[in-house]
ChimeraX commands (.cxc) that place a marker at each C-alpha (Angstrom):
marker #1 position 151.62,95.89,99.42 radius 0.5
marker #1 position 148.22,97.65,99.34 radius 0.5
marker #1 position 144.92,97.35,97.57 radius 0.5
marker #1 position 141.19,97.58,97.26 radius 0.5
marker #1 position 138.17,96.13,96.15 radius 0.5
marker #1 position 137.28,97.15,92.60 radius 0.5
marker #1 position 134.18,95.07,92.30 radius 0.5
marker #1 position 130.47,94.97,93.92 radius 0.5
marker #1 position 130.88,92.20,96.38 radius 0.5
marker #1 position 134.83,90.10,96.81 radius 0.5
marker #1 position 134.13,86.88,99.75 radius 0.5
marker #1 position 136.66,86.79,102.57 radius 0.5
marker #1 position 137.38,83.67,103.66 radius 0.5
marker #1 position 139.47,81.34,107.04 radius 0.5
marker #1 position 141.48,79.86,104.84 radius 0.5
marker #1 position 143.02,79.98,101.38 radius 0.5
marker #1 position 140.54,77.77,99.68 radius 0.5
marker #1 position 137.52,78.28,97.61 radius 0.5
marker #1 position 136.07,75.49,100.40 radius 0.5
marker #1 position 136.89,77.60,103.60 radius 0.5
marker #1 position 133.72,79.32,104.84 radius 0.5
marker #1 position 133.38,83.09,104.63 radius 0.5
marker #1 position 133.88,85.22,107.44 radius 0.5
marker #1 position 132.93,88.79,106.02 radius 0.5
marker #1 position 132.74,90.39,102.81 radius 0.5
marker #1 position 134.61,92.75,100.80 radius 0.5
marker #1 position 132.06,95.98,99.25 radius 0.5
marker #1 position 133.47,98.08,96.63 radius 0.5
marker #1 position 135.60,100.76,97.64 radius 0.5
marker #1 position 137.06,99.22,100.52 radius 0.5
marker #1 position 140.78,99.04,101.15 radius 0.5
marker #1 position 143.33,97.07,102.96 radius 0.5
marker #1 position 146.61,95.75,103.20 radius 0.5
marker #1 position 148.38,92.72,101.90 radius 0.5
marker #1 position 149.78,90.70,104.77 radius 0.5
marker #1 position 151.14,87.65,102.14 radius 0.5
marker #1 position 150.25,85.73,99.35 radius 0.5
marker #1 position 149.51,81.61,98.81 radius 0.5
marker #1 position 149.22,80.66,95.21 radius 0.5
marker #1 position 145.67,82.29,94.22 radius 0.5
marker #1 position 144.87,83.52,97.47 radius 0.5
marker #1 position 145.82,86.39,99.06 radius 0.5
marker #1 position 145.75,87.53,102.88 radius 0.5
marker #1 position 144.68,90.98,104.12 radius 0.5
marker #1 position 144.16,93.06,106.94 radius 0.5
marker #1 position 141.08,95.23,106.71 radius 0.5
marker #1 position 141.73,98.91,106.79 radius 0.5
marker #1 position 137.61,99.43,107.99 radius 0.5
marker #1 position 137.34,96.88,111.01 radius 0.5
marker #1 position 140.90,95.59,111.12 radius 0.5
marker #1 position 139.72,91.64,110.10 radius 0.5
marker #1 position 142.17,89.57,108.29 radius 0.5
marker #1 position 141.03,87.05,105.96 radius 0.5
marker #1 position 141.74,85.53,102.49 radius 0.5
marker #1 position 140.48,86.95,99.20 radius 0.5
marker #1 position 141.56,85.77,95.35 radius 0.5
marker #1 position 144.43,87.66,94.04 radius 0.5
marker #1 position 142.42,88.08,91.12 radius 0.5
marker #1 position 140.04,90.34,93.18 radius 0.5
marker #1 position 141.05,93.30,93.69 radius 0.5
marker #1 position 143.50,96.33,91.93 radius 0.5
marker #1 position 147.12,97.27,94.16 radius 0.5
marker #1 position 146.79,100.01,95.58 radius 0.5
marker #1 position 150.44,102.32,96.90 radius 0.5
marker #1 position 150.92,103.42,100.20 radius 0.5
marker #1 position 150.83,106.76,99.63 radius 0.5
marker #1 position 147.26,105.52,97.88 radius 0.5
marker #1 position 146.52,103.88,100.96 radius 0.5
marker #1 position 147.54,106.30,103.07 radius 0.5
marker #1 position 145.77,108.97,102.23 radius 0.5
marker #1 position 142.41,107.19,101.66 radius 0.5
marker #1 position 142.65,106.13,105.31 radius 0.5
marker #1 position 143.12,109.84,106.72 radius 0.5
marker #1 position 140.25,111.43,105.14 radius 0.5
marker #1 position 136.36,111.84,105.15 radius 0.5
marker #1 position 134.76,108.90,103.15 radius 0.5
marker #1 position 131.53,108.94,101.07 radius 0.5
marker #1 position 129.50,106.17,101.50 radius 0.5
marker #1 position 126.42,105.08,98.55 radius 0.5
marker #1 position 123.03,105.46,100.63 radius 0.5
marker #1 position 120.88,103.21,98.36 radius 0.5
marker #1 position 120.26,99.64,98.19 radius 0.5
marker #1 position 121.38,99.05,94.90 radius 0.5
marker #1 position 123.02,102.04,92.62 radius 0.5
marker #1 position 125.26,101.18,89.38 radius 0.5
marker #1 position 128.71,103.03,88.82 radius 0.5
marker #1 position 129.98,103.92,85.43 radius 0.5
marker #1 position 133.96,103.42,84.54 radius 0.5
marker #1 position 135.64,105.76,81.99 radius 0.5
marker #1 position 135.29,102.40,79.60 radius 0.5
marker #1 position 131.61,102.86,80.11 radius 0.5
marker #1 position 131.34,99.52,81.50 radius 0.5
marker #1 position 128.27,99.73,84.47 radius 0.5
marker #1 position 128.99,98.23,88.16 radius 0.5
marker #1 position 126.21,97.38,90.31 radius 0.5
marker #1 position 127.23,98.62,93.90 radius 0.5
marker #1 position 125.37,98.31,97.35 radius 0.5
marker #1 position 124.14,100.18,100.09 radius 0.5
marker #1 position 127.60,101.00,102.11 radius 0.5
marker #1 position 130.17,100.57,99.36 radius 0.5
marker #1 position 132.81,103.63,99.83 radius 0.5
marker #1 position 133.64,105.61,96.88 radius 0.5
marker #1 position 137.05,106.73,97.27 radius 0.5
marker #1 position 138.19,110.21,96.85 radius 0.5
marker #1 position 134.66,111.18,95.30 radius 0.5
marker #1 position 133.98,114.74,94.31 radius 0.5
marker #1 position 131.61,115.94,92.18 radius 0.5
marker #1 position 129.95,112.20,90.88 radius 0.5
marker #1 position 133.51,110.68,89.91 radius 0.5
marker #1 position 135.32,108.48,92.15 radius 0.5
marker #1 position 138.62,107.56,91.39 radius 0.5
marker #1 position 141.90,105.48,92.22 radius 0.5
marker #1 position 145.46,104.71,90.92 radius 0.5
marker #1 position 144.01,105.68,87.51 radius 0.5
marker #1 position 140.83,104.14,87.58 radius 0.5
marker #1 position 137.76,106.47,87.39 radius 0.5
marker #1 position 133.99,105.76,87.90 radius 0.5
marker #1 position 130.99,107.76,87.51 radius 0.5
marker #1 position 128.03,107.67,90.23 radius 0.5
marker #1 position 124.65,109.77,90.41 radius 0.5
marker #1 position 123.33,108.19,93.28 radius 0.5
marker #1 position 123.10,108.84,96.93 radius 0.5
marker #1 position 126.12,109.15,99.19 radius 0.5
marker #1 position 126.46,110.10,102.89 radius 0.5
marker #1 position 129.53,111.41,104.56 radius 0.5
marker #1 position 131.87,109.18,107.13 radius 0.5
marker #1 position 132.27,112.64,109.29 radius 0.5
marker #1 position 128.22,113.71,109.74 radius 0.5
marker #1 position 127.34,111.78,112.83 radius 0.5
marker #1 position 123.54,111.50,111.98 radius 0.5
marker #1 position 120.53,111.31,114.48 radius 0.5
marker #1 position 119.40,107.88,116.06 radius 0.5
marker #1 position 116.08,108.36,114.03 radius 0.5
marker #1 position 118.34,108.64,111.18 radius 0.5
marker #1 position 119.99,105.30,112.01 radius 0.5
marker #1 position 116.08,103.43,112.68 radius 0.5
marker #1 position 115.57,104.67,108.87 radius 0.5
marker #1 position 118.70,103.12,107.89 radius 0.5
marker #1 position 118.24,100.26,109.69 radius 0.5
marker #1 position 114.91,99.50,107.98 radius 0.5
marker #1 position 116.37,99.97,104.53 radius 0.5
marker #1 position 118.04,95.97,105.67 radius 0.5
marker #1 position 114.45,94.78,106.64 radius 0.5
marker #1 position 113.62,91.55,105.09 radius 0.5
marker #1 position 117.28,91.14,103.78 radius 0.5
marker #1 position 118.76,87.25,103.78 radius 0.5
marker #1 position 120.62,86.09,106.29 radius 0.5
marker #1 position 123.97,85.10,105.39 radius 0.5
marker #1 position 126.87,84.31,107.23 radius 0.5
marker #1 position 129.53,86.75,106.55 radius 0.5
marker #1 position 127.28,88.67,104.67 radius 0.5
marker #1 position 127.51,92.76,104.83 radius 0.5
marker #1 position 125.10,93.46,101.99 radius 0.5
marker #1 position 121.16,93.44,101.21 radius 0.5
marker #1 position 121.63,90.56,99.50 radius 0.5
marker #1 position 122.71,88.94,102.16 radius 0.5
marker #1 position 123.93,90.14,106.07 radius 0.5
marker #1 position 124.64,88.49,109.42 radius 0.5
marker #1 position 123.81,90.01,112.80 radius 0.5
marker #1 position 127.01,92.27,113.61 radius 0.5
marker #1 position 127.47,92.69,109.42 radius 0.5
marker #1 position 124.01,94.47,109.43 radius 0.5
marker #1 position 124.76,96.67,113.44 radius 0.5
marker #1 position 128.22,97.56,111.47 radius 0.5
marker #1 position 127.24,99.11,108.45 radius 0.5
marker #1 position 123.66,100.58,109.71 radius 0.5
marker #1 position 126.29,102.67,112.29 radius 0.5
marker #1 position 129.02,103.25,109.38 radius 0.5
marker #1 position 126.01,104.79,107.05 radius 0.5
marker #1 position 125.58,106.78,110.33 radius 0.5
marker #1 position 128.87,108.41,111.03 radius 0.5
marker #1 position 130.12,105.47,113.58 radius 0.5
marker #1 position 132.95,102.86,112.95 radius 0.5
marker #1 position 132.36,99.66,114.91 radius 0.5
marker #1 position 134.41,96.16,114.30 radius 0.5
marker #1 position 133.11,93.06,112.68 radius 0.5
marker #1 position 132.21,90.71,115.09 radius 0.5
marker #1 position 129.05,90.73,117.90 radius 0.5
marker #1 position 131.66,89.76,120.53 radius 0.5
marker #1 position 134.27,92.38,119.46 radius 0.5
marker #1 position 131.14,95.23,118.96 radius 0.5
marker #1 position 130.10,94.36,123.10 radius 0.5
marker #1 position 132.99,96.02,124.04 radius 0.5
marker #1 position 132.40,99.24,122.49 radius 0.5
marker #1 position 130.36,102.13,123.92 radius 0.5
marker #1 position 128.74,102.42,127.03 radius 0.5
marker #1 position 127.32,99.42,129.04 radius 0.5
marker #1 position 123.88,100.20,130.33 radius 0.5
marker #1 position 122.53,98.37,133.80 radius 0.5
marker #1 position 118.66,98.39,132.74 radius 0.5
marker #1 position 116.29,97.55,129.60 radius 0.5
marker #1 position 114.29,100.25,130.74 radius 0.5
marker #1 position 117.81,102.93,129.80 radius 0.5
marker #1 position 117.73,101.95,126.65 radius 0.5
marker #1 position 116.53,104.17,123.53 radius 0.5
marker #1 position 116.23,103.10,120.16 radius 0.5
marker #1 position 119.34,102.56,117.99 radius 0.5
marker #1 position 121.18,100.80,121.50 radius 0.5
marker #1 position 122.66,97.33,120.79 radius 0.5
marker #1 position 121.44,94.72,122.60 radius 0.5
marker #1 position 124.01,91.64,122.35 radius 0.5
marker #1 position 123.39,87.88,123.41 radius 0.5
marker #1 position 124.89,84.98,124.32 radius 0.5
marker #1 position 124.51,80.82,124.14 radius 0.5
marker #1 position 124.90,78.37,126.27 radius 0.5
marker #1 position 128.40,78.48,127.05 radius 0.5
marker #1 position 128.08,82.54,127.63 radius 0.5
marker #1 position 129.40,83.53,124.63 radius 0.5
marker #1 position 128.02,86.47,122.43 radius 0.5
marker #1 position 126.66,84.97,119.61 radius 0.5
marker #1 position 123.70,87.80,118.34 radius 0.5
marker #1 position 123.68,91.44,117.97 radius 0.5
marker #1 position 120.28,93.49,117.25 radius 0.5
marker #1 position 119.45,97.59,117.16 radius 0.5
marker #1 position 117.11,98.18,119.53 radius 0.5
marker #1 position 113.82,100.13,118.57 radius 0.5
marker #1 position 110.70,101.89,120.35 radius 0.5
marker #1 position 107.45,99.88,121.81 radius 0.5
marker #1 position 109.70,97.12,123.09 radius 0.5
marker #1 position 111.28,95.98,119.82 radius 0.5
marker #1 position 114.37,95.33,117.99 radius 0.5
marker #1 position 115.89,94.91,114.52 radius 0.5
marker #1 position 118.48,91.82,113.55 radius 0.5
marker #1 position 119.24,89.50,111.73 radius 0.5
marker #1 position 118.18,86.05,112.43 radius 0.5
marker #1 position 116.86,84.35,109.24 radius 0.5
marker #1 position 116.01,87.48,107.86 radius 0.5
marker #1 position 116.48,91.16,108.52 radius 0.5
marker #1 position 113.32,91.52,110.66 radius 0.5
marker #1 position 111.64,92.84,114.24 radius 0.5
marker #1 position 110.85,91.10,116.95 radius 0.5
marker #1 position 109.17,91.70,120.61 radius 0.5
marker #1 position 112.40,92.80,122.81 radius 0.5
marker #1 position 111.98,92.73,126.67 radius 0.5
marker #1 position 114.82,92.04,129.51 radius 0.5
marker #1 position 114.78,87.85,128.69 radius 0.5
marker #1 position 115.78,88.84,125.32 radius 0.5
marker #1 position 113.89,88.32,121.99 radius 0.5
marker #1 position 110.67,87.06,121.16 radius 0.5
marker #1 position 109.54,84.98,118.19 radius 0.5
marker #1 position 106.00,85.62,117.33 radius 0.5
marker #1 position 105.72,82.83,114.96 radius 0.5
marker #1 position 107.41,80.32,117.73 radius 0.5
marker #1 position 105.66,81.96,120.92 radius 0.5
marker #1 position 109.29,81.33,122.50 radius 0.5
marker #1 position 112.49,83.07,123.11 radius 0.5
marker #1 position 115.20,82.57,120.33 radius 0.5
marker #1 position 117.95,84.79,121.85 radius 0.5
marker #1 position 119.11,85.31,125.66 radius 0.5
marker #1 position 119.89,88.96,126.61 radius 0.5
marker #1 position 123.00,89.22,127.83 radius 0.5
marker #1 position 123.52,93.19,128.01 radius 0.5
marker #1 position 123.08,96.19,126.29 radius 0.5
marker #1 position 125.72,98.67,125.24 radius 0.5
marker #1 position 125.21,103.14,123.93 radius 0.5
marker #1 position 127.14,103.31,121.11 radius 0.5
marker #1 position 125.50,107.06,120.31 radius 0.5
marker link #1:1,2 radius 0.2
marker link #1:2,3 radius 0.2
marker link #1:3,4 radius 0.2
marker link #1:4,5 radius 0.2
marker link #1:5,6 radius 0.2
marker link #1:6,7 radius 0.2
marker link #1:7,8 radius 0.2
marker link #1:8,9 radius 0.2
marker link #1:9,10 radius 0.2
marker link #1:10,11 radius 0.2
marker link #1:11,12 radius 0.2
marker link #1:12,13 radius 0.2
marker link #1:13,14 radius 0.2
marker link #1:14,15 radius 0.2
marker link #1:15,16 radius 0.2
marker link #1:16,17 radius 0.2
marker link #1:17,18 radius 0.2
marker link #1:18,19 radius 0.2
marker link #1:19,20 radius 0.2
marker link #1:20,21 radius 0.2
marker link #1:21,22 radius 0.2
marker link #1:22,23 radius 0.2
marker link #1:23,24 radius 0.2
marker link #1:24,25 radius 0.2
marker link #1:25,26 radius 0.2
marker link #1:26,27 radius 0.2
marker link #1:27,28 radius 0.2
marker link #1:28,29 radius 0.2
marker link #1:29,30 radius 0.2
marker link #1:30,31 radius 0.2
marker link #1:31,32 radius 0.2
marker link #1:32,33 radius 0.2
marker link #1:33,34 radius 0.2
marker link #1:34,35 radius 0.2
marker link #1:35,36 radius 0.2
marker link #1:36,37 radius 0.2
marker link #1:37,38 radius 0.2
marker link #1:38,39 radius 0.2
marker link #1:39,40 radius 0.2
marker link #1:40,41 radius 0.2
marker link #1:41,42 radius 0.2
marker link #1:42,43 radius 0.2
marker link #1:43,44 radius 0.2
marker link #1:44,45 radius 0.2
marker link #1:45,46 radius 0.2
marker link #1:46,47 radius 0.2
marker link #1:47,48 radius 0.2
marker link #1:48,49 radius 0.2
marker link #1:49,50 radius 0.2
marker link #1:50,51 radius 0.2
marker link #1:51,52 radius 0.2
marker link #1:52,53 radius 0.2
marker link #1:53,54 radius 0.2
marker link #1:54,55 radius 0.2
marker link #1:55,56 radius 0.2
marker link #1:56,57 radius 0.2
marker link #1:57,58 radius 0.2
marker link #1:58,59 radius 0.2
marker link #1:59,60 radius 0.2
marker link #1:60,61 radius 0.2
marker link #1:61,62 radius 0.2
marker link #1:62,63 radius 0.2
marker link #1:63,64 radius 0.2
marker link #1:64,65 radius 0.2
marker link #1:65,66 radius 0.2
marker link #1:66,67 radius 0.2
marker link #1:67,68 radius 0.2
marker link #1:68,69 radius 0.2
marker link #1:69,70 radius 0.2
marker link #1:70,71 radius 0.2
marker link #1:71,72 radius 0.2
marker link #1:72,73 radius 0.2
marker link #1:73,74 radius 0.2
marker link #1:74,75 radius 0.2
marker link #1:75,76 radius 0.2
marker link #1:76,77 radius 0.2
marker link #1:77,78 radius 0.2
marker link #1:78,79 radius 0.2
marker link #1:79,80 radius 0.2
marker link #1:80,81 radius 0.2
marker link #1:81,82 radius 0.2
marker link #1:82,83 radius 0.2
marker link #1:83,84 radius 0.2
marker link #1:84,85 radius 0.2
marker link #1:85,86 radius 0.2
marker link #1:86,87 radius 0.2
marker link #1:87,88 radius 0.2
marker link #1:88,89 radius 0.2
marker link #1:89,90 radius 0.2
marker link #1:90,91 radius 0.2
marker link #1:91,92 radius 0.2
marker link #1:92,93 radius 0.2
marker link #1:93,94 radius 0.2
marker link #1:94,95 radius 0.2
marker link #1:95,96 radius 0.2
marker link #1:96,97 radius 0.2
marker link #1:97,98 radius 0.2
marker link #1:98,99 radius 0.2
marker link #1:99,100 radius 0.2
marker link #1:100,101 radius 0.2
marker link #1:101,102 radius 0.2
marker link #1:102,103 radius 0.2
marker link #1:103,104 radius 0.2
marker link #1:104,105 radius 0.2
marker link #1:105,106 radius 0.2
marker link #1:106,107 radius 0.2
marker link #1:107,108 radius 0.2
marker link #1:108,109 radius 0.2
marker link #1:109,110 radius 0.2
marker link #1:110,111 radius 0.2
marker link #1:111,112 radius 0.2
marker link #1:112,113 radius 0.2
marker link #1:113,114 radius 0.2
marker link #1:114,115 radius 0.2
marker link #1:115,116 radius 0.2
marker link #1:116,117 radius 0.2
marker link #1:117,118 radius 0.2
marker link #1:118,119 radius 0.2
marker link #1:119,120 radius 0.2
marker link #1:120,121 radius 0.2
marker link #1:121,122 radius 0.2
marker link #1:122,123 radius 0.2
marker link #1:123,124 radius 0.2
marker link #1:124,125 radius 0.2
marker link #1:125,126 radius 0.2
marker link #1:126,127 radius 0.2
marker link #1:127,128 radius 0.2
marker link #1:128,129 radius 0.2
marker link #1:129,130 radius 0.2
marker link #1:130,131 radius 0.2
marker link #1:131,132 radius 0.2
marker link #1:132,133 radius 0.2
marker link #1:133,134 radius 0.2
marker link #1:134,135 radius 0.2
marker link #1:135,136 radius 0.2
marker link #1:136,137 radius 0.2
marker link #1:137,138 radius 0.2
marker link #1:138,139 radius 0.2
marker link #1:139,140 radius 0.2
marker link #1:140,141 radius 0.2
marker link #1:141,142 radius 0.2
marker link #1:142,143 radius 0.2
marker link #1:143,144 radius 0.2
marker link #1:144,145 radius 0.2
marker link #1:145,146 radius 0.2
marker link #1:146,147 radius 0.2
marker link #1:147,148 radius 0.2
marker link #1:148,149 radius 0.2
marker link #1:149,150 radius 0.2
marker link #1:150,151 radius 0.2
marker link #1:151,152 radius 0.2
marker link #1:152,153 radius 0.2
marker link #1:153,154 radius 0.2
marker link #1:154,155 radius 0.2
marker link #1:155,156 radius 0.2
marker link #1:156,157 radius 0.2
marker link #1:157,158 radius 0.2
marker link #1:158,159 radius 0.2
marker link #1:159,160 radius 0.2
marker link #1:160,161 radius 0.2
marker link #1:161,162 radius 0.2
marker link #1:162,163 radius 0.2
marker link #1:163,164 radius 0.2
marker link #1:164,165 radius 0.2
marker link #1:165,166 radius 0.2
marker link #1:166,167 radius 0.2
marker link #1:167,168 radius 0.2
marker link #1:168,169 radius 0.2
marker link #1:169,170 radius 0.2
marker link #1:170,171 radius 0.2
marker link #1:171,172 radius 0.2
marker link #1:172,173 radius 0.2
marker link #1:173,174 radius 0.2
marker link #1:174,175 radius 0.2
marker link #1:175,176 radius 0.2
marker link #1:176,177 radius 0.2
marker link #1:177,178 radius 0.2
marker link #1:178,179 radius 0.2
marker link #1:179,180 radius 0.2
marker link #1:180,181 radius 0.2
marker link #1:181,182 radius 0.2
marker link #1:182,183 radius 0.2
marker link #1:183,184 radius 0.2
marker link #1:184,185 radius 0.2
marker link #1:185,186 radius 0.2
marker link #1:186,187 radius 0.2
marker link #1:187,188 radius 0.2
marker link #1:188,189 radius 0.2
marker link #1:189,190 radius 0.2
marker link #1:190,191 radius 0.2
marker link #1:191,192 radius 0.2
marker link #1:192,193 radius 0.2
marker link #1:193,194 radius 0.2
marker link #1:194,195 radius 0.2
marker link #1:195,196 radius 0.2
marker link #1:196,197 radius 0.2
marker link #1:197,198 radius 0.2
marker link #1:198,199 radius 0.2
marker link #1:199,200 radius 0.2
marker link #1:200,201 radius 0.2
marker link #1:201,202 radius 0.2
marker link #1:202,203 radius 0.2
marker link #1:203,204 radius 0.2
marker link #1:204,205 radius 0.2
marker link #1:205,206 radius 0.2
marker link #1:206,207 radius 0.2
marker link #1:207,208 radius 0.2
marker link #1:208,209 radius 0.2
marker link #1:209,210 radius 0.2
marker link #1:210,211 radius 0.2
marker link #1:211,212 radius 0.2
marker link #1:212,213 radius 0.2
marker link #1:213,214 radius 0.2
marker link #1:214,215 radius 0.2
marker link #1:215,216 radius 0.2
marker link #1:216,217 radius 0.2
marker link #1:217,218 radius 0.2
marker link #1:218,219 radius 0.2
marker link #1:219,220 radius 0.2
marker link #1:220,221 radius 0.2
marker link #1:221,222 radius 0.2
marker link #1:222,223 radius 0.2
marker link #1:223,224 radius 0.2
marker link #1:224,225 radius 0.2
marker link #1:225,226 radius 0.2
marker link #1:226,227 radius 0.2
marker link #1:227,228 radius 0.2
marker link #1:228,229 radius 0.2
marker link #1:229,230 radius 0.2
marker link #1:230,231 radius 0.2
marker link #1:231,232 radius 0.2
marker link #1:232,233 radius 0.2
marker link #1:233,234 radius 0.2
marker link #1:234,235 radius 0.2
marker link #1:235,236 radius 0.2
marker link #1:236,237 radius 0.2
marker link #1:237,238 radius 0.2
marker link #1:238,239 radius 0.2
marker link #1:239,240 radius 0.2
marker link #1:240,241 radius 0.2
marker link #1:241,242 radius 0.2
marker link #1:242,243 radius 0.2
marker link #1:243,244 radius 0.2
marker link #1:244,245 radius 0.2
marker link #1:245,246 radius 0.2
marker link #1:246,247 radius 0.2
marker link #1:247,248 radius 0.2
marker link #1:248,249 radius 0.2
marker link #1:249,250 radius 0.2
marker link #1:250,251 radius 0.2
marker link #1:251,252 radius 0.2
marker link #1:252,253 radius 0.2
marker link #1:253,254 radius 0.2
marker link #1:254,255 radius 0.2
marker link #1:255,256 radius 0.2
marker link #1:256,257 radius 0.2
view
């Protein structure tokens, strides 16, 4: 069994409960497969990142493989504005974010096992690998955003939710989590290599990567750490203005572009 997420935003949580924290989110447009179902809750392998988590059964429309299939082979359009509203052939309106896919879009419709939605807004293409000023600007577009846990939206993002889609809106796929994103690319021996759109990772006590920023010019980077914001950046790791200390140890620094 196959689906995808027909709504703006669909939580994904550990565990079958509405109790069980959430790990990542759902964005409309998105499609997975089913790996089983528990009463309300059903369990599904992300077709994007590969994460498998629990969503209500009541979120989402089936999708067949030959549905599925074919959305996962080809070019996708992603919406490039913060906040855009869809149209279905009801003429009922859908809010839908910055990063939602539109699946099988061509010429402002988007459509799916019979479902059809209108959209006039933005879009960018999965197979144009942009420029790394391209991905600052996109990066920006996230500034001041909440920080959320789980959260891949401008209403709310964590660190590696915000690095993920700022590189999907540019033409790269990279997993979900910080620790899984530190193995992509290239690893880089020196601050001083870096150039802006780099990820910088860090880790806690225990040497675990915990935190995962974009780095910018002038010694700075982008993340998410209460909010969407920028911070001073030098080989220590990041500096809090407000707290005059350190609030994240560097641990490396990896090219993904």
């Amino acid at each position: 069994m196959y689906g995808i997420c027909h709504l703006s935003l669909v939580p994904c949580r550990k565990e079958p409960a509405d109790q069980s924290e959430m790990v990542t989110e759902l964005l409309f447009g998105e499609h997975f497969s089913v790996l089983e179902t528990n009463g309300k809750w059903t369990r599904i392998h992300t077709e994007a990142d590969g994460y498998e988590c629990w969503i209500d059964s009541k979120q989402f429309l089936p999708l067949s493989f030959q549905t599925y299939t074919l959305l996962s082979s080809e070019p996708r359009s992603y919406t490039s504005e913060l906040v855009h509203v869809i149209s279905s052939g009801t003429g009922s309106a859908l809010p839908v974010l910055l990063g939602s896919t539109l699946p099988f879009f061509s010429k402002g419709i988007c459509q799916v096992e019979g479902y059809s939605w209108t959209y006039e807004g933005n879009t960018v293409s999965s197979s144009i690998i942009t420029s790394r000023s391209s991905l600052i600007e996109t990066a920006m577009m996230y500034l001041n955003a909440p920080y959320h846990w789980g959260g891949r939206s401008p209403f709310g993002i964590d660190c590696s939710g915000f690095t993920q889609m700022v590189y999907r809106l540019n033409g790269r796929k990279l997993r979900r989590d910080a620790y899984q994103q530190a193995e992509e690319g290239t690893l880089l021996s020196f601050v001083e290599e870096a150039e802006p759109g780099d990820l910088a990772f860090f880790d806690n006590a225990e040497g675990r990567i915990v935190h995962v920023g974009i780095i910018l010019n002038n010694s700075r980077i982008i993340h998410a750490s209460g909010t969407v914001r920028v911070d001073a950046f030098d080989h220590h790791g990041i500096f809090n203005s407000g707290s005059q200390t350190y609030s994240h140890n560097l641990r490396m620094i990896r090219k993904i572009i």
